[in-house]
N, C-alpha and C positions, 0 to 999 in steps of 0.2 A: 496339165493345167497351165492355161498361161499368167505371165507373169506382169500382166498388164493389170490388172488390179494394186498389184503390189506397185505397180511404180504409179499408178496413179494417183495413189493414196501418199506417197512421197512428196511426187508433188503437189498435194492440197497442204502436207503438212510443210514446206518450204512455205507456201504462199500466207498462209495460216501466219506464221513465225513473222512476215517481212514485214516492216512499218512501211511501206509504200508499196504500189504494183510494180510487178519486175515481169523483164519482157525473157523470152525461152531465154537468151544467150543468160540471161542472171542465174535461171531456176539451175541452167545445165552446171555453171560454175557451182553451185552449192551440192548438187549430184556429185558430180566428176569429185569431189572432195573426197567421197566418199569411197566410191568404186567406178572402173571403169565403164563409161557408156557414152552412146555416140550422141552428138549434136541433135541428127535429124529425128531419136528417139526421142526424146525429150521433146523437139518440135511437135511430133504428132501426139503424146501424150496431152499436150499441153492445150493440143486443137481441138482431142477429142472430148478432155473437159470443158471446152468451151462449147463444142456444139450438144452435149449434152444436157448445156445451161447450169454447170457449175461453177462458171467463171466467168466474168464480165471482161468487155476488153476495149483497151483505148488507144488508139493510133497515135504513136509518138513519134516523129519523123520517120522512118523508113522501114516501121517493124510496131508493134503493138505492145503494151502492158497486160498486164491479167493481173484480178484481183479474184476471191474468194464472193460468191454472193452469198453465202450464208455463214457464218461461223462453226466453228467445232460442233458445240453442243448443238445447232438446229441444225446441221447436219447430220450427226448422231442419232437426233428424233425421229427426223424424216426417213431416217435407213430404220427403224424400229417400227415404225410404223407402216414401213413399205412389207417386212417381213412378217406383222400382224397381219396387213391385208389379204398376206399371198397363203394364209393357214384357214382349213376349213374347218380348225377346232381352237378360234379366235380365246376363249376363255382358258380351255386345257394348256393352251398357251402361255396365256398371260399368268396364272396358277404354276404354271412350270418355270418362267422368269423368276417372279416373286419369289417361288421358294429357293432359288438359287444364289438369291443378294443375300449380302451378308445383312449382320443385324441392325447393324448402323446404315446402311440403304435404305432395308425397311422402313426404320424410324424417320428416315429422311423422305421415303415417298410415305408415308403415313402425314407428315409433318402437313406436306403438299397436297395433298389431298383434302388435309380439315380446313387450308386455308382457300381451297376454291371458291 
């Protein structure tokens, strides 16, 4: 299985975390903290969230920014509802979520719900 998910997800949760957009050399220094990985990894990660339309991007003198275009939780939704989409037992589904939150989710999607 590759492991490009995983670093993907690293860097939305870098860009997530930054109070301003940061261009690859930033995201790779908060990486590389971490464990070792090359520049040009982190460049294509960072291209492939853009042209997937997860990131937005701004030309800063000789190299670009990135920023997040949706936050945690509506990107969390939209991954939820991409994996509702792709079920062709959409209820048995959703009946299989629900009984898996704990009690206090419940009460908290019950909350939201009465207040639609």
């Amino acid at each position: 299985m590759s492991r490009e998910p995983h670093l993907e997800s690293a860097v939305m949760e870098i860009l997530w975390n930054a109070s301003q957009p940061l261009t690859p050399s930033q995201v790779h220094a908060e990486l590389k903290s971490a464990r070792a990985i090359a520049y040009t990894t982190v460049l294509t990660a960072v291209s492939r969230l853009w042209k997937k339309g997860l990131l937005t991007r701004t030309r800063r003198g000789r190299t670009y920014t990135y920023l997040p275009r949706e936050g945690r939780a509506d990107s969390a939704a939209r991954r939820m509802e991409e994996l509702l989409a792709a079920t062709r037992e959409r209820n048995l589904t959703l009946a299989r979520f629900i009984d898996n939150l704990s009690a206090s989710d419940r009460r908290e999607l019950r909350r939201f719900l009465e207040h639609e």
